[in-house]
PDB file of N, CA, C and O in Angstrom:
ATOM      1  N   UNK A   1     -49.558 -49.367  29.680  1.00  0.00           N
ATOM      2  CA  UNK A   1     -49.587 -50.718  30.162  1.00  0.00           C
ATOM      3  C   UNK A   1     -48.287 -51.377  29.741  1.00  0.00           C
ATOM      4  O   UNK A   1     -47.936 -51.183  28.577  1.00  0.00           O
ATOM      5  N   UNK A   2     -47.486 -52.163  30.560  1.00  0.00           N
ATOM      6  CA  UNK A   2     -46.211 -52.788  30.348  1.00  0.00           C
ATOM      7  C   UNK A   2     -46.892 -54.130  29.759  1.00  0.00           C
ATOM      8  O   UNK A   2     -47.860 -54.780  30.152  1.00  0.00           O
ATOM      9  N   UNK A   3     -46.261 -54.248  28.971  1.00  0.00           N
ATOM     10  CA  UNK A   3     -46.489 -55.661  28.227  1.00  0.00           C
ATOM     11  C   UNK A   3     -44.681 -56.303  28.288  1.00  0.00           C
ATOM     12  O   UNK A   3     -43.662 -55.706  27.942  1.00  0.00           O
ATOM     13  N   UNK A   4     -44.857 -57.936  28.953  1.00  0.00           N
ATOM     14  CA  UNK A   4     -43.714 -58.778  28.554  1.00  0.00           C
ATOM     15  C   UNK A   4     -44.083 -59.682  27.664  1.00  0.00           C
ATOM     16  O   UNK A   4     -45.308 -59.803  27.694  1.00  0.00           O
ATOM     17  N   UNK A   5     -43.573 -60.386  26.871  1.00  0.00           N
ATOM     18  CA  UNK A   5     -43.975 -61.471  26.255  1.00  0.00           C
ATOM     19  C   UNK A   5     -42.543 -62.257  25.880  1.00  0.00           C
ATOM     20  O   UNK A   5     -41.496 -61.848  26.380  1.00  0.00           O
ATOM     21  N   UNK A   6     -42.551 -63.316  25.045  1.00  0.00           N
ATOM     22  CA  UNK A   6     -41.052 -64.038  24.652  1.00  0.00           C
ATOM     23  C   UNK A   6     -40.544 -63.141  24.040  1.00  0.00           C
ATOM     24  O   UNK A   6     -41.188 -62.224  23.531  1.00  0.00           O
ATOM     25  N   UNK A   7     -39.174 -63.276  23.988  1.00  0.00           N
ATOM     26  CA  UNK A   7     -38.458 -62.654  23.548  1.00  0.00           C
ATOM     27  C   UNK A   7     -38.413 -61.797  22.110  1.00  0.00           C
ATOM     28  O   UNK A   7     -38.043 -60.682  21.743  1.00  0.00           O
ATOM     29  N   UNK A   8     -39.002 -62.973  21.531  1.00  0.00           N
ATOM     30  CA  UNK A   8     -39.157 -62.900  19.703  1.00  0.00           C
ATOM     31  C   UNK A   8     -40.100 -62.529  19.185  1.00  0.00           C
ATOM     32  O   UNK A   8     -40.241 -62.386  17.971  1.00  0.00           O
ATOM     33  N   UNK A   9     -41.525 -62.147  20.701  1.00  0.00           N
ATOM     34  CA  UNK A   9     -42.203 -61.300  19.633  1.00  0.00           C
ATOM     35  C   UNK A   9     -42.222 -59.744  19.527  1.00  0.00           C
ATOM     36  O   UNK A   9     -41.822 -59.028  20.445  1.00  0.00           O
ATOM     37  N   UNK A  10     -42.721 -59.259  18.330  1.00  0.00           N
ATOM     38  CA  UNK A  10     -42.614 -58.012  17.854  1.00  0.00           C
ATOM     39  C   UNK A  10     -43.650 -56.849  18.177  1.00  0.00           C
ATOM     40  O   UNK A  10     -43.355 -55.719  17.788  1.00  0.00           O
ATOM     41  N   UNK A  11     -44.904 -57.059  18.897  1.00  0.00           N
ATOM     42  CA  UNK A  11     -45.948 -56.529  18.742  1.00  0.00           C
ATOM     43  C   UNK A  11     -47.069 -56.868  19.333  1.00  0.00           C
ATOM     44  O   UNK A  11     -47.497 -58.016  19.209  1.00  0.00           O
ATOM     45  N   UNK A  12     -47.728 -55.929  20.072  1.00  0.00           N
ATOM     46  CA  UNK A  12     -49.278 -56.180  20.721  1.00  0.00           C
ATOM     47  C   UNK A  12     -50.177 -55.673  20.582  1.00  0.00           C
ATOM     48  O   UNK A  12     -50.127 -54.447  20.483  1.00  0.00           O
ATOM     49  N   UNK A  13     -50.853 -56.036  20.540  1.00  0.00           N
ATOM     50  CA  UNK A  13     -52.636 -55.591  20.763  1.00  0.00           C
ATOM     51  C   UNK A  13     -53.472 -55.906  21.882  1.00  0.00           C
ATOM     52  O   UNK A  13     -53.700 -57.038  22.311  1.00  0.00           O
ATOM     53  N   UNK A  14     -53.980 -54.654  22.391  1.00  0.00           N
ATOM     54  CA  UNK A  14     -54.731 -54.505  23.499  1.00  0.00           C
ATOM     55  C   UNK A  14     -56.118 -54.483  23.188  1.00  0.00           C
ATOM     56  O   UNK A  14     -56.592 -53.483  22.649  1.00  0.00           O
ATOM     57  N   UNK A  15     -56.815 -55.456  23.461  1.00  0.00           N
ATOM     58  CA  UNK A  15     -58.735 -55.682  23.711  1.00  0.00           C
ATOM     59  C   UNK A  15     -59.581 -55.078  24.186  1.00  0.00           C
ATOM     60  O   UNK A  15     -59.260 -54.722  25.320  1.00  0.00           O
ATOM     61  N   UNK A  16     -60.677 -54.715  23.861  1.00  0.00           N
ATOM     62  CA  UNK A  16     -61.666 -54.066  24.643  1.00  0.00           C
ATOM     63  C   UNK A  16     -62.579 -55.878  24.867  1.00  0.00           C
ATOM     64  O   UNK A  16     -62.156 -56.930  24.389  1.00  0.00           O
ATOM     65  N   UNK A  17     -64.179 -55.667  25.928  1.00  0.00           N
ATOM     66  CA  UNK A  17     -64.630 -56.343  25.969  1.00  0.00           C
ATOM     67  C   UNK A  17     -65.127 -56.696  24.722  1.00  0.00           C
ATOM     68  O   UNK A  17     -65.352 -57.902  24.818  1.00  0.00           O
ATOM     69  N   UNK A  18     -65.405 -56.349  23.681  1.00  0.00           N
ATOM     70  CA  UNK A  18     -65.800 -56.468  22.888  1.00  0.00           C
ATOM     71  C   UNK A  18     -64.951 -57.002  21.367  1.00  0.00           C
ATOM     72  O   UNK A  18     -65.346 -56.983  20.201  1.00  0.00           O
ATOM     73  N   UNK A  19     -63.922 -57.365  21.841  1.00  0.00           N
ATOM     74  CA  UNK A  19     -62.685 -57.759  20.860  1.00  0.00           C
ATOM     75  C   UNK A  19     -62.217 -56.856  20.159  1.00  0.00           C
ATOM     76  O   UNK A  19     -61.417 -57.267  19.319  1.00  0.00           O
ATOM     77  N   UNK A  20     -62.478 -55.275  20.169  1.00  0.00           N
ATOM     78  CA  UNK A  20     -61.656 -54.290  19.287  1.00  0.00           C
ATOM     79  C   UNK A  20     -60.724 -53.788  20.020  1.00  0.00           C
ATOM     80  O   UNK A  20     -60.754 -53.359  21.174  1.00  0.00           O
ATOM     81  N   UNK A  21     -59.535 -53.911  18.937  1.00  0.00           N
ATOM     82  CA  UNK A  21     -57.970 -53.562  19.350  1.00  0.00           C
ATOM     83  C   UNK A  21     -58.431 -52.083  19.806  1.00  0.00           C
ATOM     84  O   UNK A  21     -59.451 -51.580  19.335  1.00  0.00           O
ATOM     85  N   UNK A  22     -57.516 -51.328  20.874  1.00  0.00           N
ATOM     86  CA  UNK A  22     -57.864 -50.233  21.425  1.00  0.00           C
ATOM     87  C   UNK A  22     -56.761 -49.541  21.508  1.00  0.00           C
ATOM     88  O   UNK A  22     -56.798 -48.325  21.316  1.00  0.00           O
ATOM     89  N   UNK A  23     -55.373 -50.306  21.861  1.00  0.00           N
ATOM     90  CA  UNK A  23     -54.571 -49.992  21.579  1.00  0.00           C
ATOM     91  C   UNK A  23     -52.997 -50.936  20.922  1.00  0.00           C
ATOM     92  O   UNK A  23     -53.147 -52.143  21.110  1.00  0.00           O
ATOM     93  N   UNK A  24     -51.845 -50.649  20.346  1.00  0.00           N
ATOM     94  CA  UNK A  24     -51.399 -51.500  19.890  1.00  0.00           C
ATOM     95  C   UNK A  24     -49.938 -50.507  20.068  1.00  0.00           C
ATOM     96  O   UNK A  24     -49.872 -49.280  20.139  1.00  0.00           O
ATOM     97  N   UNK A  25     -48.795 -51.554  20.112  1.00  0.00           N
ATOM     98  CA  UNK A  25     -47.581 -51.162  20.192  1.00  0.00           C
ATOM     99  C   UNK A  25     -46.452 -52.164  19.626  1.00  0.00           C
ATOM    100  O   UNK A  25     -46.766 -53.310  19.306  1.00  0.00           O
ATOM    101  N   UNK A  26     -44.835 -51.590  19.487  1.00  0.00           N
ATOM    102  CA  UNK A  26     -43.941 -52.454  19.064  1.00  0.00           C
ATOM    103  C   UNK A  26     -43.531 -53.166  20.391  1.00  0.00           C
ATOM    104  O   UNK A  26     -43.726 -52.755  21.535  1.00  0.00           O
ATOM    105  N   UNK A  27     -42.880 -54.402  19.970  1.00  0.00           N
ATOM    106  CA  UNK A  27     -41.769 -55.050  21.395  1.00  0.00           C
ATOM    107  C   UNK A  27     -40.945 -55.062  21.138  1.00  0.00           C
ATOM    108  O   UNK A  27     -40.751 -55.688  20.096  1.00  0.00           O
ATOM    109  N   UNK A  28     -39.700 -54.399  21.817  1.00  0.00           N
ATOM    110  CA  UNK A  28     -38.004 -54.472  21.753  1.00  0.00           C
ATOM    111  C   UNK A  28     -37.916 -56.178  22.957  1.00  0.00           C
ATOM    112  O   UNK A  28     -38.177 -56.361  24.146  1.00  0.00           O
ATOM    113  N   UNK A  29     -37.486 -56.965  21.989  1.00  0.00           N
ATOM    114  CA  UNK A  29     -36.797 -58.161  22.705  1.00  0.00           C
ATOM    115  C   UNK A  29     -37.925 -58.642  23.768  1.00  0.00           C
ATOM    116  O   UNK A  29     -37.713 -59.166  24.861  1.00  0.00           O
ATOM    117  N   UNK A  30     -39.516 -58.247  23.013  1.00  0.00           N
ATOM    118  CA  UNK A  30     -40.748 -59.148  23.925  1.00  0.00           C
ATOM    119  C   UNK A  30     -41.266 -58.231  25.027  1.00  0.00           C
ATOM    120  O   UNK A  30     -42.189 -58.540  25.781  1.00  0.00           O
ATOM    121  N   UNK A  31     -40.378 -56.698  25.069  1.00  0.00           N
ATOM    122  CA  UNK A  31     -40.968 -55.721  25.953  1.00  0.00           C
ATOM    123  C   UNK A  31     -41.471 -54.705  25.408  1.00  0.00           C
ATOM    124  O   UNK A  31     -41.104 -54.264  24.319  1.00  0.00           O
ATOM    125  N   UNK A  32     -42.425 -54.198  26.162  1.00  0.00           N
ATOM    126  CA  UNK A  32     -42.587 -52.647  25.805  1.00  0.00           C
ATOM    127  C   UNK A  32     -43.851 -51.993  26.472  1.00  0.00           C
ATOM    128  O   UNK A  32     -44.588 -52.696  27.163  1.00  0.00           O
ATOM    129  N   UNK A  33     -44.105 -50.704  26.283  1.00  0.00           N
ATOM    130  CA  UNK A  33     -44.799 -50.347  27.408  1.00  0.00           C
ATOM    131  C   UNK A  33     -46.086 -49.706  25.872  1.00  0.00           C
ATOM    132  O   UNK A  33     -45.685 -49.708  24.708  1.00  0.00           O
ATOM    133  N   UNK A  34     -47.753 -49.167  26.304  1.00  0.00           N
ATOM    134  CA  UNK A  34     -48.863 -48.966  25.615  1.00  0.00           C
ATOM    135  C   UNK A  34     -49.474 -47.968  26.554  1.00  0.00           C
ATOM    136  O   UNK A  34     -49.912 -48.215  27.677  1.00  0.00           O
ATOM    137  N   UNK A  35     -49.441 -46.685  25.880  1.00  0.00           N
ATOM    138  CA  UNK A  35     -50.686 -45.829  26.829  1.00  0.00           C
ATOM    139  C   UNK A  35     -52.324 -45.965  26.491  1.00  0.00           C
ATOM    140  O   UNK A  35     -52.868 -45.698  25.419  1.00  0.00           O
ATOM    141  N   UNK A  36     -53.041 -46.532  27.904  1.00  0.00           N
ATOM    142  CA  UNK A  36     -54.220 -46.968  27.487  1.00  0.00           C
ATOM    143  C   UNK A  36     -54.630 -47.269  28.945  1.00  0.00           C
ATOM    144  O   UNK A  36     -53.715 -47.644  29.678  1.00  0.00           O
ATOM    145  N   UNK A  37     -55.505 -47.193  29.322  1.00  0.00           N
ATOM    146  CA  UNK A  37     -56.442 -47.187  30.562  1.00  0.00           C
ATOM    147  C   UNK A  37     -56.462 -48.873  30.288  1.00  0.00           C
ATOM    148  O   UNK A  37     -56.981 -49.566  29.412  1.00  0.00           O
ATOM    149  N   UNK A  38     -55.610 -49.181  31.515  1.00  0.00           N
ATOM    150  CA  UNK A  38     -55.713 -50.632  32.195  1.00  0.00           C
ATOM    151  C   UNK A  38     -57.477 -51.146  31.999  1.00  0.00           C
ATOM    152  O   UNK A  38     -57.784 -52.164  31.378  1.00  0.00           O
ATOM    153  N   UNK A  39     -58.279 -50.414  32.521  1.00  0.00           N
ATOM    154  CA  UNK A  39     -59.136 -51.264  33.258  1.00  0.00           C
ATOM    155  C   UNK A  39     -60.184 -51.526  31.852  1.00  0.00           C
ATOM    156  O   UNK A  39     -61.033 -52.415  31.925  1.00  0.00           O
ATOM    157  N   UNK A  40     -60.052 -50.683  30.579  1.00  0.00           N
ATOM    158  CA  UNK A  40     -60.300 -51.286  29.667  1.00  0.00           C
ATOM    159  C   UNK A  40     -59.978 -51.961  28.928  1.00  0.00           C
ATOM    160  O   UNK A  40     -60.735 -51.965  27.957  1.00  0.00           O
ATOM    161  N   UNK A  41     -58.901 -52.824  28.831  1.00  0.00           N
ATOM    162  CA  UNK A  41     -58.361 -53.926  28.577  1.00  0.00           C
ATOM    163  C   UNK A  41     -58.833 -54.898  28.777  1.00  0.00           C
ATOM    164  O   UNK A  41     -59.083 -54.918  29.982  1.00  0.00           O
ATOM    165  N   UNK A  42     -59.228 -56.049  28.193  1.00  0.00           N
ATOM    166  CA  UNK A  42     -60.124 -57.799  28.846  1.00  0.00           C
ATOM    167  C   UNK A  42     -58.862 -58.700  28.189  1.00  0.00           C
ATOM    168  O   UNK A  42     -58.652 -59.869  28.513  1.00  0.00           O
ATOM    169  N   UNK A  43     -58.043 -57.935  27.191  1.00  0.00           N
ATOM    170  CA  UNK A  43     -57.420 -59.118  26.776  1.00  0.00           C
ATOM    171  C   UNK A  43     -56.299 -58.668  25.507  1.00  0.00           C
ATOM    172  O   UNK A  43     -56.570 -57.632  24.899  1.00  0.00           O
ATOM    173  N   UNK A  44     -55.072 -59.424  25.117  1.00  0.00           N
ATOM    174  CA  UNK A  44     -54.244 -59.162  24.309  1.00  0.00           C
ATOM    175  C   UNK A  44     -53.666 -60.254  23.521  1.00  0.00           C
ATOM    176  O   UNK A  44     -53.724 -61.454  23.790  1.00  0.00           O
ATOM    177  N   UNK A  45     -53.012 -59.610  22.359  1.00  0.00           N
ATOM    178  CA  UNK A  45     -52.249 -60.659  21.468  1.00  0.00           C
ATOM    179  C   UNK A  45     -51.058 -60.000  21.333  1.00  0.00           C
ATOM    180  O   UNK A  45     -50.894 -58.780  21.316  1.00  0.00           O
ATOM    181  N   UNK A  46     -50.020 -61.087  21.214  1.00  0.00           N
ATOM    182  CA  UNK A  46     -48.942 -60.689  20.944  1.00  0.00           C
ATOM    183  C   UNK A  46     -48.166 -61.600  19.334  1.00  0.00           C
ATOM    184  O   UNK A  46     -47.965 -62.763  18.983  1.00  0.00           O
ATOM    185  N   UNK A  47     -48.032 -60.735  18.983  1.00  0.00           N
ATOM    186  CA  UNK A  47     -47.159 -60.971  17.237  1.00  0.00           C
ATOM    187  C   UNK A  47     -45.777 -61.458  17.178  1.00  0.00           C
ATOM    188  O   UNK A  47     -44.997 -61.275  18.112  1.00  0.00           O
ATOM    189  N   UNK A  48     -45.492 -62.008  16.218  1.00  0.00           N
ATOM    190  CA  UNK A  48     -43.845 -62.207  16.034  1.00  0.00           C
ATOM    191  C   UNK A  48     -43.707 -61.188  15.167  1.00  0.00           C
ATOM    192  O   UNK A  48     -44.509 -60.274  14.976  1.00  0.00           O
ATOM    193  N   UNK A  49     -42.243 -61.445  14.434  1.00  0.00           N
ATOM    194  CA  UNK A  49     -41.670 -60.360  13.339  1.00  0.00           C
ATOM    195  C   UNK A  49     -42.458 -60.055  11.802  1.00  0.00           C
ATOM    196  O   UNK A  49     -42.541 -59.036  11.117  1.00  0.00           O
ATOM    197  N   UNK A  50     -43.078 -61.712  11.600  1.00  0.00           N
ATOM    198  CA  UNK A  50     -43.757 -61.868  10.378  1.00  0.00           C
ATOM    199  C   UNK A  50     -45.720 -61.574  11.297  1.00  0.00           C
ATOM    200  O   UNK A  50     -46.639 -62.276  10.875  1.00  0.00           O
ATOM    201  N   UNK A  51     -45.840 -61.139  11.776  1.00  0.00           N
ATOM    202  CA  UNK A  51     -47.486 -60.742  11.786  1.00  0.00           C
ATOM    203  C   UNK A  51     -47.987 -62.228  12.083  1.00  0.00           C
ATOM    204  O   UNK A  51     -49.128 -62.470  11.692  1.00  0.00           O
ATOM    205  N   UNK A  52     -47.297 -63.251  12.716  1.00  0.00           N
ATOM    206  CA  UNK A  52     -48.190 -64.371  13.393  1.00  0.00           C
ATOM    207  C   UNK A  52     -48.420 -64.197  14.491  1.00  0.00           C
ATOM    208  O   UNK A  52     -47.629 -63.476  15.099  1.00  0.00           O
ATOM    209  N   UNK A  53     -49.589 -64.768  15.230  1.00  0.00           N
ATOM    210  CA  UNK A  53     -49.878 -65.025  16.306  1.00  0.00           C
ATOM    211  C   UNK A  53     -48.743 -65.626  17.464  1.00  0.00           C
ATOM    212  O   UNK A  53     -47.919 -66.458  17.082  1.00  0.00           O
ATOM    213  N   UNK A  54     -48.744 -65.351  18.309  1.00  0.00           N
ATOM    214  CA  UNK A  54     -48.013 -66.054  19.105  1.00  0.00           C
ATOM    215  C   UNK A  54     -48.556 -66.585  20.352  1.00  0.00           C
ATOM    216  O   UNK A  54     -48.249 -67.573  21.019  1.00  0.00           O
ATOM    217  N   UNK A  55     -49.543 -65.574  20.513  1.00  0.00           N
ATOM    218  CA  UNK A  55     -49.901 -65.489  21.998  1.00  0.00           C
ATOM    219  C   UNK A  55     -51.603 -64.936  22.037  1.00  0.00           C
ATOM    220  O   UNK A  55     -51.985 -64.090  21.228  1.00  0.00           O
ATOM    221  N   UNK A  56     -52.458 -65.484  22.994  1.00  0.00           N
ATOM    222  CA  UNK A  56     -53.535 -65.013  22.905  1.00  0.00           C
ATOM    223  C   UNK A  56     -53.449 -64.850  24.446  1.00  0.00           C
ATOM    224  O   UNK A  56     -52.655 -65.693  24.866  1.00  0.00           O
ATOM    225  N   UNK A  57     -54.005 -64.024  25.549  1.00  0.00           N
ATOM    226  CA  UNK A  57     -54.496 -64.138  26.610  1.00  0.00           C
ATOM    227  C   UNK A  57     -55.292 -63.054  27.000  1.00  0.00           C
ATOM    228  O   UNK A  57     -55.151 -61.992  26.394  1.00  0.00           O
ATOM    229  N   UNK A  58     -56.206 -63.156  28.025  1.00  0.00           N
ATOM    230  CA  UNK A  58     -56.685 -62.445  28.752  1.00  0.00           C
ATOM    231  C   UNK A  58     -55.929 -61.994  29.603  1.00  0.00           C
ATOM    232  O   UNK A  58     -54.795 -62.402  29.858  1.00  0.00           O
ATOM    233  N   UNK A  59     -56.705 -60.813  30.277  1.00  0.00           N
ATOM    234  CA  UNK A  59     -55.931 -60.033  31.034  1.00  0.00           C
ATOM    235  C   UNK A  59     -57.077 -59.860  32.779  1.00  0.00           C
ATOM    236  O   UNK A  59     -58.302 -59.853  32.900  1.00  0.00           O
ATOM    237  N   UNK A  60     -56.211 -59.771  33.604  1.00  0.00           N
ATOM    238  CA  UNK A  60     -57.094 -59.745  34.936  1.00  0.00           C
ATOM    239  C   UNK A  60     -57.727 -58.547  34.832  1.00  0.00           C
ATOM    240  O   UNK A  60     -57.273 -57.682  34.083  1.00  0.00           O
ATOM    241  N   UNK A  61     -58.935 -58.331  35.623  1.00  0.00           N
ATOM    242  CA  UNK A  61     -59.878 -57.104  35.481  1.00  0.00           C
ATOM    243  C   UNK A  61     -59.290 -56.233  36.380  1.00  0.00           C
ATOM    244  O   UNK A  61     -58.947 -56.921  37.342  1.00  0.00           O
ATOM    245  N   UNK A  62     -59.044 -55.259  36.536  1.00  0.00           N
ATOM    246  CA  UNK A  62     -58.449 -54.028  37.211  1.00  0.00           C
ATOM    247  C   UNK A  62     -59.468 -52.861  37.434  1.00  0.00           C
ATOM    248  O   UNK A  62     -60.125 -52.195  36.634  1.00  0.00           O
ATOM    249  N   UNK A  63     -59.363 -52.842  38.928  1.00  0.00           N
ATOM    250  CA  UNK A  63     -60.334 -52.113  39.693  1.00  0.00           C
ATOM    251  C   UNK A  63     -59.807 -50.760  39.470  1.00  0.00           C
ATOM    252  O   UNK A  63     -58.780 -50.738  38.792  1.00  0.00           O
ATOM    253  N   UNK A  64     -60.356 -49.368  39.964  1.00  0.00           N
ATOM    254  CA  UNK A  64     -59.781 -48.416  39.666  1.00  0.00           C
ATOM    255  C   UNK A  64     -59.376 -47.650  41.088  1.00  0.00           C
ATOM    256  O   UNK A  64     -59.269 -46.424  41.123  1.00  0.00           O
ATOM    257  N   UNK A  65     -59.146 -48.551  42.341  1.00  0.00           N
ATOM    258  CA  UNK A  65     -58.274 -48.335  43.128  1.00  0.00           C
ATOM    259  C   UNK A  65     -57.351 -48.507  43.194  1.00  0.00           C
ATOM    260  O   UNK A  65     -56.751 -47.976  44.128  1.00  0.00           O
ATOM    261  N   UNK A  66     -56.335 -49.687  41.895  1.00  0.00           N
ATOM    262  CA  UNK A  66     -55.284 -50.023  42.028  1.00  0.00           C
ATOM    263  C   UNK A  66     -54.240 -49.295  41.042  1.00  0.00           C
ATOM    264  O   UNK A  66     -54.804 -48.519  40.272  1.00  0.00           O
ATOM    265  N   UNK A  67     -52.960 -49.367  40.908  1.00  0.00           N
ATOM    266  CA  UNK A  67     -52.203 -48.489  40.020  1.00  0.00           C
ATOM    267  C   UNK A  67     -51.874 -48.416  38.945  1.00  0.00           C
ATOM    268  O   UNK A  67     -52.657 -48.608  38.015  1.00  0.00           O
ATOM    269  N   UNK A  68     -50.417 -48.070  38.761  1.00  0.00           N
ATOM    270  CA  UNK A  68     -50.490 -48.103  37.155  1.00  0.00           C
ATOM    271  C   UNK A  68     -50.913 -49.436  36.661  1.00  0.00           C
ATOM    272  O   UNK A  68     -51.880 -49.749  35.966  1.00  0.00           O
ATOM    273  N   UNK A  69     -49.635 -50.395  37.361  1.00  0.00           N
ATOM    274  CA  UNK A  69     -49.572 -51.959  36.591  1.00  0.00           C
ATOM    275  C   UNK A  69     -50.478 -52.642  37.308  1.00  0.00           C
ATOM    276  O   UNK A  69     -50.002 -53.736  37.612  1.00  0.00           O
ATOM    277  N   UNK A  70     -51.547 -52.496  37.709  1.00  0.00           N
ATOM    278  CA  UNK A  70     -52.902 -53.167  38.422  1.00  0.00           C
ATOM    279  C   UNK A  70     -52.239 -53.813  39.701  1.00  0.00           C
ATOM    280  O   UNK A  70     -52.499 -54.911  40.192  1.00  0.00           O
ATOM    281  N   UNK A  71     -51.107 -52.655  40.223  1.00  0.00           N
ATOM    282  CA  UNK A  71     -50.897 -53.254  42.019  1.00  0.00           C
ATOM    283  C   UNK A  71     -50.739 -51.960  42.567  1.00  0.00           C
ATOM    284  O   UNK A  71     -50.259 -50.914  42.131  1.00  0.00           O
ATOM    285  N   UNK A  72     -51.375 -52.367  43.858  1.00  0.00           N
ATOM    286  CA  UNK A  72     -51.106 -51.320  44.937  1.00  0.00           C
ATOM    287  C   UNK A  72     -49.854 -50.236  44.884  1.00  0.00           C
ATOM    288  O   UNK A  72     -48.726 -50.727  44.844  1.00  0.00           O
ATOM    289  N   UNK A  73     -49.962 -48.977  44.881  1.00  0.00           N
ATOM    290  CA  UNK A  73     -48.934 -48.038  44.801  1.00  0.00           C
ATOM    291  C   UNK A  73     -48.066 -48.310  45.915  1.00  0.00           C
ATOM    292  O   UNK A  73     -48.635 -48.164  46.997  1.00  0.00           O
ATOM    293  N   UNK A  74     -46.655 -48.720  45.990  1.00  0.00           N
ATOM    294  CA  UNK A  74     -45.608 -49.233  47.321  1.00  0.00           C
ATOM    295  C   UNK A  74     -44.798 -47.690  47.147  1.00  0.00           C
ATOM    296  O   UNK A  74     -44.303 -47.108  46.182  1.00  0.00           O
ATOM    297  N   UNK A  75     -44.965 -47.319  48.818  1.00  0.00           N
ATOM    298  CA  UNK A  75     -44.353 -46.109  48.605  1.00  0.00           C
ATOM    299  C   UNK A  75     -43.561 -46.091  50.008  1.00  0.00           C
ATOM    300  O   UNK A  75     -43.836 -46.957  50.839  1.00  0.00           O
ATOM    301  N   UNK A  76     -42.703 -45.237  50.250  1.00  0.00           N
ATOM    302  CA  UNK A  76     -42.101 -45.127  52.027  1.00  0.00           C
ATOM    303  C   UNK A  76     -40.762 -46.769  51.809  1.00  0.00           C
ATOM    304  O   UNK A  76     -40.206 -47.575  52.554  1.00  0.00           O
ATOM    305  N   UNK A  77     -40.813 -46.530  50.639  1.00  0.00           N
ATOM    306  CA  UNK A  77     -39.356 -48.204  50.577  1.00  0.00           C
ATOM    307  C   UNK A  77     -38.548 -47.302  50.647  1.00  0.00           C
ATOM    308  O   UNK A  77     -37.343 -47.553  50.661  1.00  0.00           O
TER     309      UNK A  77
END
């Protein structure tokens, strides 16, 4: 799963419905990518450098017709 966030933070955590982290990764400059099945995801946090909060959100529900980043596969460009 591609995660963006501001620039300055350091780190995410990926949600199950149930609020347990499932998966978690670093951010280079607020990016970075998490291997983990989209469609179990409900929601994430993202960290700064010192382990604060920065960010709380949910995440849209992702059907399992859609692709990696929860859009239609564009192919024939």
């Amino acid at each position: 799963m591609l995660v963006a966030g501001p620039e300055s933070a350091a780190r995410v955590e990926l949600l199950d419905g149930r609020g347990r982290t499932i998966a978690s990764g670093s951010l280079e400059a607020g990016v970075g990518a998490t291997r983990v099945d989209p469609r179990q995801v409900t929601k994430l946090k993202i960290f700064d450098r010192d382990g604060g909060t920065m960010r709380t959100a949910a995440t849209p529900s992702l059907g399992p017709d859609l692709g990696q980043l929860g859009e239609p596969t564009v192919s024939n460009w």
